[in-house]
C-alpha atoms as an extended CHARMM CRD file, in Angstrom:
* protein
*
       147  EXT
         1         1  UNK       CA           -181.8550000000       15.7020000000     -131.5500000000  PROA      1               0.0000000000
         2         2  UNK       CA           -182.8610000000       15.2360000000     -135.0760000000  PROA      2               0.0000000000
         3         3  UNK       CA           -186.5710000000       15.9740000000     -136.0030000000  PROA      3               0.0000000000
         4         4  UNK       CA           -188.2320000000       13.8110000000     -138.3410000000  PROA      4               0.0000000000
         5         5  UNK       CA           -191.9020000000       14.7200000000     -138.2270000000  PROA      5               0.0000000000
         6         6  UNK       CA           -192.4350000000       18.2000000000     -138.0620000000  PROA      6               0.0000000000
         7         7  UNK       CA           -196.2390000000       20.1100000000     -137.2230000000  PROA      7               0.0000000000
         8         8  UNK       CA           -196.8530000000       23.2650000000     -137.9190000000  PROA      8               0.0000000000
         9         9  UNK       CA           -199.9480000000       25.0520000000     -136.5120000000  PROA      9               0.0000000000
        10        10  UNK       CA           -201.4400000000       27.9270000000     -138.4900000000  PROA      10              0.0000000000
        11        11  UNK       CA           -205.0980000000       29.5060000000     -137.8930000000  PROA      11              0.0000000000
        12        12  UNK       CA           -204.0680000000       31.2710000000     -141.4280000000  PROA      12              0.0000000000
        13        13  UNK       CA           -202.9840000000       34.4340000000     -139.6200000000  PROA      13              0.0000000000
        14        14  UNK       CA           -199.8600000000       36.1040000000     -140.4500000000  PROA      14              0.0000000000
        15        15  UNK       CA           -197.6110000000       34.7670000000     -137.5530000000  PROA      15              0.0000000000
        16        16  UNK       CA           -198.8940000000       31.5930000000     -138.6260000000  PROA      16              0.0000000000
        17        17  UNK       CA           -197.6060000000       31.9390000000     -141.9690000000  PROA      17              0.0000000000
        18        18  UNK       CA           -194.3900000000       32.8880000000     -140.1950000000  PROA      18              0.0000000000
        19        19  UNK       CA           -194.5790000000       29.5340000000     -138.5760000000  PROA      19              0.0000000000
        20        20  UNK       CA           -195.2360000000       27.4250000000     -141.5050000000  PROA      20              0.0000000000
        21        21  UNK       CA           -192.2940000000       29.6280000000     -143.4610000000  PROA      21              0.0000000000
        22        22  UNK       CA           -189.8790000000       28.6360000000     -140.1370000000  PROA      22              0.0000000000
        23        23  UNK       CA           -191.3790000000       25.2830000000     -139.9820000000  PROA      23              0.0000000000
        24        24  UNK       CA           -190.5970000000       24.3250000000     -143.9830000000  PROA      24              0.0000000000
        25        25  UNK       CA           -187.1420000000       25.6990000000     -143.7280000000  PROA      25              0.0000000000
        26        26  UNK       CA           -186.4830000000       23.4710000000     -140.5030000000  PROA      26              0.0000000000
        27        27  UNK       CA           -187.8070000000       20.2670000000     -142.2570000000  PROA      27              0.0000000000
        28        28  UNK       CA           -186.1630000000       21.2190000000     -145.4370000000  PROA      28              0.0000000000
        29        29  UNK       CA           -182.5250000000       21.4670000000     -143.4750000000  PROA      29              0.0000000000
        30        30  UNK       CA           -183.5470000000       18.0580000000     -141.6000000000  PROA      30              0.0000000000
        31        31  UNK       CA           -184.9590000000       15.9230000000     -144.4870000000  PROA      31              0.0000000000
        32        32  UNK       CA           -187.9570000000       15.8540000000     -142.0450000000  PROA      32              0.0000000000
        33        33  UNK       CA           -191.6460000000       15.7350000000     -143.1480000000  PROA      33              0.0000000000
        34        34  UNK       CA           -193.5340000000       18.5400000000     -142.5090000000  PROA      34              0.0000000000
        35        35  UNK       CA           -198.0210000000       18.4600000000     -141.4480000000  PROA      35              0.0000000000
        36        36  UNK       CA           -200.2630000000       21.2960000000     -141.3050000000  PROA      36              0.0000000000
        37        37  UNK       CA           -202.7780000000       21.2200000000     -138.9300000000  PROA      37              0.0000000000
        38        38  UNK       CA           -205.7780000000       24.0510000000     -138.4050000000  PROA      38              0.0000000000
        39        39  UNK       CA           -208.1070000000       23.6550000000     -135.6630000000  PROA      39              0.0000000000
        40        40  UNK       CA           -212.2720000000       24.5600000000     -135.5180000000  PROA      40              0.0000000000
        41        41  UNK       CA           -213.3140000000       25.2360000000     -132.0100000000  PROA      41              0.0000000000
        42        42  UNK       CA           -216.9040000000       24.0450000000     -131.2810000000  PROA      42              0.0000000000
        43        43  UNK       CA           -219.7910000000       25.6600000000     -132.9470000000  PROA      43              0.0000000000
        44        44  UNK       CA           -221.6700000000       27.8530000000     -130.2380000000  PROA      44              0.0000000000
        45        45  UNK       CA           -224.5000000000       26.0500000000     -128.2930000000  PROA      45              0.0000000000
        46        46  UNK       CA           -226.8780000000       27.6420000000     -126.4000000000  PROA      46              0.0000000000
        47        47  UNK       CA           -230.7190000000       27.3960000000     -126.1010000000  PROA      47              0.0000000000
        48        48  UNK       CA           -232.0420000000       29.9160000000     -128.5770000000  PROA      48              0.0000000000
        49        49  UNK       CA           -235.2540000000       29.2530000000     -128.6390000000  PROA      49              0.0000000000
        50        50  UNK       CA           -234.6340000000       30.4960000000     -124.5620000000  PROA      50              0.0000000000
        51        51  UNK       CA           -233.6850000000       33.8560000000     -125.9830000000  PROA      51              0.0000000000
        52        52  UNK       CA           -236.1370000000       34.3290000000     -128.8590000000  PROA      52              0.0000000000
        53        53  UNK       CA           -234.3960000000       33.3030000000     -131.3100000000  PROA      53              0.0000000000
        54        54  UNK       CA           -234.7290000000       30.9170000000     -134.1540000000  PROA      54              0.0000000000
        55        55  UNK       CA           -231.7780000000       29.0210000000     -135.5230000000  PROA      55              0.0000000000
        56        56  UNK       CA           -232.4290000000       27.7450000000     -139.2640000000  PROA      56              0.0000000000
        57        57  UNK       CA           -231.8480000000       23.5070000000     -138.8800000000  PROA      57              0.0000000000
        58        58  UNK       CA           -228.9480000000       23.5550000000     -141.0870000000  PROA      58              0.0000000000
        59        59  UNK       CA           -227.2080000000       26.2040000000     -139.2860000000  PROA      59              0.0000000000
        60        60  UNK       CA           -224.4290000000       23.6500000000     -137.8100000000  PROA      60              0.0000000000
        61        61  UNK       CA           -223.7460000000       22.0930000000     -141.2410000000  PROA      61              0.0000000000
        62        62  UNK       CA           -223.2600000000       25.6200000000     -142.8720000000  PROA      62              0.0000000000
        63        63  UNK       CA           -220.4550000000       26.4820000000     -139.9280000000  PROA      63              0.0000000000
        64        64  UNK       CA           -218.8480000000       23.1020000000     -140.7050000000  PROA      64              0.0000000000
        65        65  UNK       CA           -218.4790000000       24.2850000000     -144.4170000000  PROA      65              0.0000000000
        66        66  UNK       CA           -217.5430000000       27.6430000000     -143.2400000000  PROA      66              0.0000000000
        67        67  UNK       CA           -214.7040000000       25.9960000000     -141.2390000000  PROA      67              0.0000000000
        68        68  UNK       CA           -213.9150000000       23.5670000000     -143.7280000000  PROA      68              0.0000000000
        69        69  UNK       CA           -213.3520000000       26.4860000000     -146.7480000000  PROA      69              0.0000000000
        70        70  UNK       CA           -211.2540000000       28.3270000000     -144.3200000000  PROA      70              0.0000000000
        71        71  UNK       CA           -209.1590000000       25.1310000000     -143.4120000000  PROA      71              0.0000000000
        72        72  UNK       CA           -208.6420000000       24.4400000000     -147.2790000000  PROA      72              0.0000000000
        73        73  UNK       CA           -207.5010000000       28.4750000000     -147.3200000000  PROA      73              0.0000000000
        74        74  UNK       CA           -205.4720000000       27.8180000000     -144.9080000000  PROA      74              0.0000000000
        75        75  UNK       CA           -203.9620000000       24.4830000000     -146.1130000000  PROA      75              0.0000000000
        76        76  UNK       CA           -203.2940000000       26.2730000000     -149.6060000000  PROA      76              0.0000000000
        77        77  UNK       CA           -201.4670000000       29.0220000000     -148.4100000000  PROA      77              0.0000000000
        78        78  UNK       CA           -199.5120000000       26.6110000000     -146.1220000000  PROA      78              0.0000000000
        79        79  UNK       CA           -198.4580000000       24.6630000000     -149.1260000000  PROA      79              0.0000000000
        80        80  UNK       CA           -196.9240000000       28.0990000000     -150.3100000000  PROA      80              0.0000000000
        81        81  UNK       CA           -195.2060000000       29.4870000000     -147.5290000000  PROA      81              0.0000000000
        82        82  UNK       CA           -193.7250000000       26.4150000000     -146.7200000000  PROA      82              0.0000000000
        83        83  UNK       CA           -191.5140000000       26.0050000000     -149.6230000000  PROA      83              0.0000000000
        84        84  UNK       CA           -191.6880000000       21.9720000000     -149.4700000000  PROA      84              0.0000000000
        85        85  UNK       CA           -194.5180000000       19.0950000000     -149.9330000000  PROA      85              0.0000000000
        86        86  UNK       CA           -196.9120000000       19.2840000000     -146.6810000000  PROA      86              0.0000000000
        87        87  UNK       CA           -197.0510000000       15.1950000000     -145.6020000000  PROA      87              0.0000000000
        88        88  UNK       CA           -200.3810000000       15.7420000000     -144.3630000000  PROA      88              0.0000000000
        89        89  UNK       CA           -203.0610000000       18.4340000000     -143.7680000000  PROA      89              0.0000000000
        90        90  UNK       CA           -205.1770000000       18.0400000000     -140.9590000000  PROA      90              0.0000000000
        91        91  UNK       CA           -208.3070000000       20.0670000000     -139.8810000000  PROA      91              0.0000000000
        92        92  UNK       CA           -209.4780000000       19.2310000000     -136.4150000000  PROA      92              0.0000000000
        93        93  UNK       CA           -212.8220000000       19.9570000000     -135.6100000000  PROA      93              0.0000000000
        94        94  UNK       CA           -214.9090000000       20.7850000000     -132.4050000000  PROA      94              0.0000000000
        95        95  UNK       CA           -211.9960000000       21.1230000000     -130.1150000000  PROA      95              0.0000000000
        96        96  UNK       CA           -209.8470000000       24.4120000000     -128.3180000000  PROA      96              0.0000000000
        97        97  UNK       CA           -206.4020000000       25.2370000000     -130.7080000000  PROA      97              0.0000000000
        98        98  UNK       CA           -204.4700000000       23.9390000000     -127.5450000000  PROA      98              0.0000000000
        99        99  UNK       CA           -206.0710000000       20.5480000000     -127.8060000000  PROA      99              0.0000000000
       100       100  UNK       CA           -206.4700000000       20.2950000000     -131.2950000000  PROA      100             0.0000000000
       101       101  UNK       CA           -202.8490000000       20.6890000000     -132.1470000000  PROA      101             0.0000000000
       102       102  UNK       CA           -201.4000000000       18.1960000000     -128.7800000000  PROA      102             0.0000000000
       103       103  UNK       CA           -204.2520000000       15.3930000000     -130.4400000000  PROA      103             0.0000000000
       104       104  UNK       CA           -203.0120000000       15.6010000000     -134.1920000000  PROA      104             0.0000000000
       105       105  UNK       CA           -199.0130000000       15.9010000000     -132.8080000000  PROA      105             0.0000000000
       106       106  UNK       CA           -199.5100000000       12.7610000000     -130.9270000000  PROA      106             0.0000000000
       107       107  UNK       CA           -201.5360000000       10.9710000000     -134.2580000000  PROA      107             0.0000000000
       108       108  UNK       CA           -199.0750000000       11.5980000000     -136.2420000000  PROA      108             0.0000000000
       109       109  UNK       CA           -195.8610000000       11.1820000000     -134.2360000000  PROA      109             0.0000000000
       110       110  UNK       CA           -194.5420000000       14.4450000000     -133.9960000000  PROA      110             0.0000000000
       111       111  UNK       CA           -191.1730000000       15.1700000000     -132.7680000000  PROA      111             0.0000000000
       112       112  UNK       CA           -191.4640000000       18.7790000000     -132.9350000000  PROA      112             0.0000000000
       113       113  UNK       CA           -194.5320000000       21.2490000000     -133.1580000000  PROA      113             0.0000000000
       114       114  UNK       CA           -194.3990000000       24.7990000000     -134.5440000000  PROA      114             0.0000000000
       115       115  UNK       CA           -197.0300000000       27.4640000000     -133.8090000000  PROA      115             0.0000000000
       116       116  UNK       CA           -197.2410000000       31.0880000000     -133.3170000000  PROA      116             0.0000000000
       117       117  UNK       CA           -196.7360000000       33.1960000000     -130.3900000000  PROA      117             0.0000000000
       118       118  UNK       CA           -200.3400000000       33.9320000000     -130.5750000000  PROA      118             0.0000000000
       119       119  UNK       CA           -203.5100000000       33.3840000000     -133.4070000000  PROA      119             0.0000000000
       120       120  UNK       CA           -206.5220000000       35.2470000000     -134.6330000000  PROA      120             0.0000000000
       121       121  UNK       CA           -207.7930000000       35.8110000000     -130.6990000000  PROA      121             0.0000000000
       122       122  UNK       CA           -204.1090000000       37.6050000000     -129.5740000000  PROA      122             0.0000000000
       123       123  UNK       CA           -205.2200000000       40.5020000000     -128.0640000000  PROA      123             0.0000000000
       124       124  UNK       CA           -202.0720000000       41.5450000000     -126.8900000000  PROA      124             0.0000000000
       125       125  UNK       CA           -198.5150000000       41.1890000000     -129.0130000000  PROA      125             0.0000000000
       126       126  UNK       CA           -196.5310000000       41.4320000000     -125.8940000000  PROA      126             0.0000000000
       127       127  UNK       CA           -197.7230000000       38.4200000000     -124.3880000000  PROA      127             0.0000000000
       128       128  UNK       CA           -197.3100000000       34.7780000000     -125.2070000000  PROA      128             0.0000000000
       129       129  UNK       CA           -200.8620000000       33.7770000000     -126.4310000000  PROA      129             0.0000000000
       130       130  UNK       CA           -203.3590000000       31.1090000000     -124.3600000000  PROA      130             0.0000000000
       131       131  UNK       CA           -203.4330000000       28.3550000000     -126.5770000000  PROA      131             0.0000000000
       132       132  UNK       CA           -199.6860000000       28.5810000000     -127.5060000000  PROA      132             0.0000000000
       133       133  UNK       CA           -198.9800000000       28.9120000000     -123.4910000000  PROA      133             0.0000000000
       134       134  UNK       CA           -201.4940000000       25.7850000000     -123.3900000000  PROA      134             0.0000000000
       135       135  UNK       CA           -199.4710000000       23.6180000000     -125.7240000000  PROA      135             0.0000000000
       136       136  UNK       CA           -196.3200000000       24.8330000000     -124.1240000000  PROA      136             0.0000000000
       137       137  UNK       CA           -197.6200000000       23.3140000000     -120.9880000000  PROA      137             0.0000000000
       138       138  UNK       CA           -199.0270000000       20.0280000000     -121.9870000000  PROA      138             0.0000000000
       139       139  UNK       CA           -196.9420000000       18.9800000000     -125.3460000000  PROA      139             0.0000000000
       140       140  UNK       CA           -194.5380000000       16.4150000000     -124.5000000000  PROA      140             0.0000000000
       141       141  UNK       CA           -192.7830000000       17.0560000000     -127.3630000000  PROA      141             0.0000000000
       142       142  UNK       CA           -190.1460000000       20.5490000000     -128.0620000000  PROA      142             0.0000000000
       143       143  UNK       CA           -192.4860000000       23.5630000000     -129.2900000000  PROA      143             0.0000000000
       144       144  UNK       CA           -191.0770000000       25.9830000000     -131.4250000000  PROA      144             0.0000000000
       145       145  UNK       CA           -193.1150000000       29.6260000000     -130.7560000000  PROA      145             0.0000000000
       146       146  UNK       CA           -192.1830000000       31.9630000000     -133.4810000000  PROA      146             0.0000000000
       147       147  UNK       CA           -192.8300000000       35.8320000000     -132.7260000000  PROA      147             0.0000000000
């Protein structure tokens, strides 16, 4: 099978940038495009006021700029460690990784997603991460882990 659209997950971690580094090389030997995407879960929501607390009004739009500077971080260093053009850089908000990265792989025709064994949250090297065992399971396209 030949790839010709090529996504790469990265959360901006180190294993990530593995990814995106395995992920450029691939699309470079294929003449394939290659997308970034980084996902935002879901800001917290729970009833502060029920708890004491008071939550300034523009505390959602400051963690949407948070997530935003960290997906152009993220998007930069992808552009690097690729060693090619990135097609397209996505950042998909309020969702899991898992879902996130299936959703933009299926918007932009995707033949083949790359991602990391595990992100940020991998608590434990020796086992395959939830969201990457979470994409593995519901991607109905080939996904590339890379350790």
């Amino acid at each position: 099978m030949t790839y010709k659209t090529i996504l790469v997950a990265s959360d901006g971690s180190e294993l990530a940038k593995r990814a995106v580094v395995q992920a450029g090389a691939i699309a470079k030997a294929l003449g394939a495009s290659l997308s970034v995407v980084t996902v935002s879960s879901p800001p917290p929501t729970f009833a502060a006021a029920e708890i004491g607390w008071s939550v300034p009004p523009n505390v959602f739009d400051q963690i949407h700029a948070a997530n935003d500077a960290a997906a152009s971080k993220i998007f930069a260093q992808a552009k690097v460690a690729s060693g090619i053009a990135i097609s397209k850089s996505v950042h998909f908000q309020n969702a899991s990784p898992a879902d996130g990265i299936i959703e933009t792989a299926k918007q932009l025709g995707a033949d083949l997603i790359v991602m990391g064994s595990h992100g940020h949250s991998g608590l434990n090297r020796l086992l395959l991460g939830s969201q990457a065992t979470k994409v593995l399971a519901h991607s109905t396209v080939p996904v590339l882990i890379v350790k």
